[in-house]
C-alpha positions as CSV (number, residue, x, y, z in Angstrom):
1,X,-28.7,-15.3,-29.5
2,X,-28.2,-12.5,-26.7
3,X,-24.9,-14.0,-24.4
4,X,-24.1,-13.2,-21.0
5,X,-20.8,-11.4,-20.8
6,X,-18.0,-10.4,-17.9
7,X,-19.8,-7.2,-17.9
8,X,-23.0,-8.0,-17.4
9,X,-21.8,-9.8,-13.7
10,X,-19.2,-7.3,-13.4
11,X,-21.2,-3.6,-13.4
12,X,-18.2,-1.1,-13.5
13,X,-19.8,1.4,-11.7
14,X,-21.3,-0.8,-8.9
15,X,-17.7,-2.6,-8.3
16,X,-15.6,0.6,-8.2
17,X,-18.0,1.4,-5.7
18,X,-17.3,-1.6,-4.1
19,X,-13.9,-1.7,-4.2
20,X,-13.7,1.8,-2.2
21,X,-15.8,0.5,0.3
22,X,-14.1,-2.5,1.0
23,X,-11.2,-1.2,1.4
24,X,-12.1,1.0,4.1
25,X,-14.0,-2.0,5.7
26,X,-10.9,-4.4,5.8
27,X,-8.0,-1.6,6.9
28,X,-6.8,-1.8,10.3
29,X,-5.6,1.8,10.2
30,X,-9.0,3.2,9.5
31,X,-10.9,0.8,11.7
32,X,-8.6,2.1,14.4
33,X,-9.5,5.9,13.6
34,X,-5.8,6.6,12.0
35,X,-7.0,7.1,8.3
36,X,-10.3,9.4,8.4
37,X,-12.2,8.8,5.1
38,X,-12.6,12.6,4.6
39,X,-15.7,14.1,2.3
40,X,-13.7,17.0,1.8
41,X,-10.5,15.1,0.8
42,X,-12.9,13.0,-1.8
43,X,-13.4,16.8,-3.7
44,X,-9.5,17.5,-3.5
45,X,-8.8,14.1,-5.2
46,X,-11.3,14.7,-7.7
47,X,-9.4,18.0,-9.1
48,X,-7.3,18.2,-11.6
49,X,-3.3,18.6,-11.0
50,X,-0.5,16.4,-9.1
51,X,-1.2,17.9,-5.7
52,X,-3.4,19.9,-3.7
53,X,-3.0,22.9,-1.5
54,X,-4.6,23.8,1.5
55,X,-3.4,26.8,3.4
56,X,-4.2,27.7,6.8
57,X,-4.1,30.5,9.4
58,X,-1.6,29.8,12.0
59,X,-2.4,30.4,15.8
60,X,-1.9,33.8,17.8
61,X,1.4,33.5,19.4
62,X,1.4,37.8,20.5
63,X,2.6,38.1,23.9
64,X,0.6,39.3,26.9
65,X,0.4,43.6,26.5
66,X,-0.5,46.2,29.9
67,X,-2.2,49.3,29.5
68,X,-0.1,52.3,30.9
69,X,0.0,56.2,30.1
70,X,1.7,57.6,27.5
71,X,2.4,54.0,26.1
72,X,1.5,52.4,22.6
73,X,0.2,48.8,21.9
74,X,2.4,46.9,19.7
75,X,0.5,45.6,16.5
76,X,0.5,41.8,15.6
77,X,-0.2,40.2,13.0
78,X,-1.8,36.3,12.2
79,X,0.2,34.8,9.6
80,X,-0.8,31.9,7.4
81,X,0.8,28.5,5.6
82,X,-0.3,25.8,3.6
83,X,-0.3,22.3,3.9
84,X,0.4,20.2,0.5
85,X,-1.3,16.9,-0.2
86,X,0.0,14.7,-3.4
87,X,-3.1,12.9,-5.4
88,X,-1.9,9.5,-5.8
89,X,-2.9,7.9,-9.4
90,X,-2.3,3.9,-9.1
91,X,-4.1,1.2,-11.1
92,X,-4.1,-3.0,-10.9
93,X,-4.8,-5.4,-13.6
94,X,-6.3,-9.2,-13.1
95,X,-6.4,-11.7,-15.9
96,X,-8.7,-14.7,-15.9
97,X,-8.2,-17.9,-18.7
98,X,-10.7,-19.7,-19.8
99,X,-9.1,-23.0,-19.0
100,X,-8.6,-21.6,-15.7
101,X,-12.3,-21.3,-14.7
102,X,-13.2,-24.5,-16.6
103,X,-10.6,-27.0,-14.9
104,X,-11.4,-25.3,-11.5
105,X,-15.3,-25.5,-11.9
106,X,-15.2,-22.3,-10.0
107,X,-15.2,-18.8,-10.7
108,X,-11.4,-16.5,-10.8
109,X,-13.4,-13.5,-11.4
110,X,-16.0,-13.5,-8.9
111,X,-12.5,-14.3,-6.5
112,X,-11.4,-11.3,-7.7
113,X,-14.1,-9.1,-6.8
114,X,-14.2,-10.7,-3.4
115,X,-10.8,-10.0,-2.9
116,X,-10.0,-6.5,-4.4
117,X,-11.2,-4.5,-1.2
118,X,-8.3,-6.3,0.9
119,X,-5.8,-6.0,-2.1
120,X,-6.0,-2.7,-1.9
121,X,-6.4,-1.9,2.1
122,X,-2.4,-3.6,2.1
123,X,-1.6,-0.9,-0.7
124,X,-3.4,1.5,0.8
125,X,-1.3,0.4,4.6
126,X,1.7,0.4,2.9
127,X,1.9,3.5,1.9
128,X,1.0,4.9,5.5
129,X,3.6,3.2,6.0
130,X,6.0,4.2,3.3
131,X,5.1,7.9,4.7
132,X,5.6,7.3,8.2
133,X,9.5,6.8,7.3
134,X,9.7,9.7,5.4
135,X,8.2,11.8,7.7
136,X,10.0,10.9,10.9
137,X,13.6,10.6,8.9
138,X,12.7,15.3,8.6
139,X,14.4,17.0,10.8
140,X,11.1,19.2,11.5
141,X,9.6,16.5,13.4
142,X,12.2,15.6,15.7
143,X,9.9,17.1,18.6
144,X,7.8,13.9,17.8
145,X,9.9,11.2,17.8
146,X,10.8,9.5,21.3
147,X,14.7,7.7,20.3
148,X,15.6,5.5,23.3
149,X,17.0,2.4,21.5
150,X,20.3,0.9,22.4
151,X,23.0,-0.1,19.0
152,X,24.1,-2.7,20.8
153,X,22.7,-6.1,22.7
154,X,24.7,-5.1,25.7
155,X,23.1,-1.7,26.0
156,X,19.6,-2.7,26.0
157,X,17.4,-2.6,29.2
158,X,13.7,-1.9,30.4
159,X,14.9,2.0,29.3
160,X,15.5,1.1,26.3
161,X,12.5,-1.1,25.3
162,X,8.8,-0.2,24.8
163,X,6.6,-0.9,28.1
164,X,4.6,1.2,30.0
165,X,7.3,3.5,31.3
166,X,8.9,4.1,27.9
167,X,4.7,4.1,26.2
168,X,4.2,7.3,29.2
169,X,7.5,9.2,28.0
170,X,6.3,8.8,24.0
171,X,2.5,10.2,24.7
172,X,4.9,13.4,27.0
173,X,6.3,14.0,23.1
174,X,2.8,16.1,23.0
175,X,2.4,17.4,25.8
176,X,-0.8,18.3,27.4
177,X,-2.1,17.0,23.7
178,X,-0.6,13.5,24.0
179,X,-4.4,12.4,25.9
180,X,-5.5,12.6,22.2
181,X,-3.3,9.5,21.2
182,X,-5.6,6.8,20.5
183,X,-3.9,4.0,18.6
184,X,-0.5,2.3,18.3
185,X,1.4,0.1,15.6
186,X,3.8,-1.9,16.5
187,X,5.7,-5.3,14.9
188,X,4.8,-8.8,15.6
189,X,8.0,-9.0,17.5
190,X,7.0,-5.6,20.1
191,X,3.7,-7.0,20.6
192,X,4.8,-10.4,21.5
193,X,7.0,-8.9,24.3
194,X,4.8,-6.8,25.3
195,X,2.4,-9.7,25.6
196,X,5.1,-11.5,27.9
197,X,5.2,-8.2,30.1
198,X,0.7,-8.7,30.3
199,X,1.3,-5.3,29.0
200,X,-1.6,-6.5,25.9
201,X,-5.3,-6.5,26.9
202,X,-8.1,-8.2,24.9
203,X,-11.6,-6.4,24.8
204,X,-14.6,-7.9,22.6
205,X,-15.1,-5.5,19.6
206,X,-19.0,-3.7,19.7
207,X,-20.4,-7.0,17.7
208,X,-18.8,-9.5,19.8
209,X,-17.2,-11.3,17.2
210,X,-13.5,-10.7,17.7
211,X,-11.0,-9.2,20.7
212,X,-9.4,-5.9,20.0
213,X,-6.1,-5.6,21.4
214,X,-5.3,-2.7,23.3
215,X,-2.0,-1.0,24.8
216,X,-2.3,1.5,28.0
217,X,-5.7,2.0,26.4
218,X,-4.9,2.6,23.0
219,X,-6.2,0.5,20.3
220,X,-2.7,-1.9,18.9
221,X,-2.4,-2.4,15.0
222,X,0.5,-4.8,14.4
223,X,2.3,-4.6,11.1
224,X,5.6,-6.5,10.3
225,X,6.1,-3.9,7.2
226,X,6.7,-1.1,10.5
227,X,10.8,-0.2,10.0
228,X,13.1,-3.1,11.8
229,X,16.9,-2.6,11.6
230,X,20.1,-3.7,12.8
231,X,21.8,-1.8,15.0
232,X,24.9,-0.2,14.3
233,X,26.6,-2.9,16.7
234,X,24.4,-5.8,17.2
235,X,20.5,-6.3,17.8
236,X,17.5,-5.0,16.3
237,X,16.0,-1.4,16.7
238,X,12.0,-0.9,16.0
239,X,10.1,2.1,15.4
240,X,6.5,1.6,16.8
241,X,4.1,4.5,16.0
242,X,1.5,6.9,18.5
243,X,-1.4,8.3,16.4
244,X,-4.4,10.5,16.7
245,X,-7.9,10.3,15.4
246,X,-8.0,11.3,11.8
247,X,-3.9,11.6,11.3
248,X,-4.0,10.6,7.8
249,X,-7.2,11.7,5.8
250,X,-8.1,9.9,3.1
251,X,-10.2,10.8,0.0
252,X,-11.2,9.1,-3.5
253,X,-12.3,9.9,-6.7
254,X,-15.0,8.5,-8.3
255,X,-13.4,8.1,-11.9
256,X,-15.8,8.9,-15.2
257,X,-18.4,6.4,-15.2
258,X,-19.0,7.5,-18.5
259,X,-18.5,3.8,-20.7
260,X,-15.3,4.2,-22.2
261,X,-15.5,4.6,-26.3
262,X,-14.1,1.8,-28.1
263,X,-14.1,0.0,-24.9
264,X,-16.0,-1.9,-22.2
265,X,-16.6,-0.3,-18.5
266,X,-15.6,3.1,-17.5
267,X,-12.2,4.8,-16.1
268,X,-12.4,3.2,-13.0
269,X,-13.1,-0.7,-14.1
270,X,-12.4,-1.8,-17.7
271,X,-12.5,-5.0,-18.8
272,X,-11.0,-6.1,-22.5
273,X,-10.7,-9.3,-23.7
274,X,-7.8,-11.2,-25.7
275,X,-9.7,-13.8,-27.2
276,X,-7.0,-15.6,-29.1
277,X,-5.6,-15.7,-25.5
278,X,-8.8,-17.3,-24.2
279,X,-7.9,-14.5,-21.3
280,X,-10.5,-12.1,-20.0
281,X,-8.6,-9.0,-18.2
282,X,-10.2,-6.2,-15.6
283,X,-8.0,-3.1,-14.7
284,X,-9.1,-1.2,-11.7
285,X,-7.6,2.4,-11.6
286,X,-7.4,4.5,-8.5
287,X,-7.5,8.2,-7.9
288,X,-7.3,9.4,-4.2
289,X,-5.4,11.2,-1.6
290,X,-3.8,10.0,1.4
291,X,-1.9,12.7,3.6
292,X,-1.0,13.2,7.0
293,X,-2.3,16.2,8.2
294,X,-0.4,19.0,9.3
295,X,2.8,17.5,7.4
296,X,3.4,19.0,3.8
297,X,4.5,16.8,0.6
298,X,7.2,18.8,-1.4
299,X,7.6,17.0,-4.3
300,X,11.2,17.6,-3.8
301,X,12.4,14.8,-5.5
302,X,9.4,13.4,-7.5
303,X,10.0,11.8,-11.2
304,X,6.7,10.7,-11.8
305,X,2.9,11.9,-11.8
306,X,2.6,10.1,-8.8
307,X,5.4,9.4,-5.9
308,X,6.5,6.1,-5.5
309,X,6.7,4.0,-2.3
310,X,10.4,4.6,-2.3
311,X,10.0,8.8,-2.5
312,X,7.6,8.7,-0.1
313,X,9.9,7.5,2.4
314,X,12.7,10.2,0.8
315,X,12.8,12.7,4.3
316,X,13.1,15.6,1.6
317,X,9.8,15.3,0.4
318,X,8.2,16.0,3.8
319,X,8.2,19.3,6.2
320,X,5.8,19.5,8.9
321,X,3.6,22.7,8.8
322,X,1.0,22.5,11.9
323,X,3.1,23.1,15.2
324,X,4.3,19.9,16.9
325,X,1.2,19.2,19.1
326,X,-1.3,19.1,16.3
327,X,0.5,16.6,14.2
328,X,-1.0,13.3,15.8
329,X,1.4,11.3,15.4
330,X,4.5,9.9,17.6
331,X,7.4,7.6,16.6
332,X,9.3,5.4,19.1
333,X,12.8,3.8,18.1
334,X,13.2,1.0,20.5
335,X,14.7,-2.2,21.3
């Protein structure tokens, strides 16, 4: 008598798919343009390797040359770098009982499935996150980062704290570039202040269905997992963040869909069972890239095939390669 199984309601193939998609769909960084999902970054994940390079031809810097007699022109040169991107390899596993299912008279699995996409989209933030530390704690990328925070209570005042003075001297940090600044991140605890200043407006997102906060025009993602800490003295110093469109780029790949031999699913989604258990297991394994642009990982200090959250926040891993104005992003220590 033919049964119905896990697989046949879960399709491998069809809910890798969906995963990827839904986690796009829920992230606030790539609703708000900071994470590009990048075609091109979709064929680097889906090489082989721990890392992918991508060189470049640096701009023209010569300096302005006058014809005269009897005088030479001096020869230049372009001259090239590379930026370095690390393929991330991470993987989740979900186990269902069958007591579990029964006493509810509902359905863990099918809950799973509908809540993989925003499982991953906090992974997925985190690790911008996790980055964003280690990129702003190298010394190359000072000539981003706006420090105006006060160590102690005492110190603090409006030049200290974000608002729309201290938001004008951040977008300066790039120049004639800083108009390309789209988005901002900031804690629970900046946005609630800035709120109290009327510094936050509300605008009804393209459907009408919910208000997009904005800051000085720029779209406001707030995340309490942004940096907070004490100062050296007394209060608290935060680091709120500026981006650009398309600062990180993000590609996936789509794992063998081949059905794994001895097995059921594929590389992306496999689902075993341990029937003396009465438990019914899925692992969803990931395979994608997600780099800022223009600011190269090293691998400096990398154990593993793939960097933890902890050595991606290790400054040594990170050195910026595109010149100051064409990294998009901006980081703001504050009170």
């Amino acid at each position: 008598m033919a049964k119905t199984a896990v697989a046949d309601i879960i399709i491998p193939t069809e809910f890798e798919k969906y995963a990827i998609e839904r986690t796009a769909a829920l992230s606030a960084f790539v609703q708000s343009g900071i994470v590009e999902n990048a075609p091109e970054f979709d064929v680097l994940a889906a090489g082989g390797g721990r890392e992918v390079k991508m060189p470049f031809w640096k701009d023209l810097t010569a300096a302005r040359q006058l014809l005269a007699d009897n005088a030479s022109l001096s020869v230049n040169k372009i001259t090239s770098d590379q930026d370095i991107a690390r393929i991330q390899n991470d993987a989740q596993v979900w186990s269902v009982n069958h007591l579990a299912k029964v006493i509810s008279g509902d359905d863990p699995m099918q809950a799973i499935v509908d809540l993989v996409g925003e499982y991953w989209a906090r992974i997925d933030q985190g690790l911008v996150i996790s980055s964003l530390k280690g990129i702003f704690a190298n010394g190359s990328m000072a000539g981003n980062k706006l420090a105006i925070a006060s160590e102690t209570i005492a110190g603090q005042s409006a030049t200290t704290r974000l608002n729309g003075s201290t938001f004008v001297d951040a977008t300066v940090k790039l120049g004639d570039r800083g108009d390309r600044l789209t988005a901002i991140a900031i804690h629970s605890a900046t946005e609630a202040a800035l709120r109290k200043l009327d510094l936050i407006d509300f605008i009804p997102d393209s459907e009408g269905k919910a208000q997009i906060k904005t800051f000085q025009g720029r779209r406001v993602i707030v995340d309490d997992g942004l940096p907070t800490r004490a100062g050296t003295t007394d209060g608290l110093v935060y680091t709120s963040y500026l981006f650009g469109p398309g600062a990180f780029a993000k590609g996936a790949a789509p794992l063998d869909s081949t059905p794994l031999q001895g097995g059921i699913g594929t590389e992306g989604v496999e689902i075993y069972r341990a029937g003396l258990d009465s438990d019914t297991a899925l692992i969803n394994r990931r395979r994608y890239i997600l780099h800022p642009r223009g600011v190269k990982f090293t691998s400096g200090s990398v154990t593993g095939d793939t960097p933890t959250n902890a050595e991606l926040e290790n400054a040594a891993n990170w050195s910026r390669v595109f010149e100051n104005k064409n990294v998009r992003m901006v980081a703001i220590d504050h009170n």
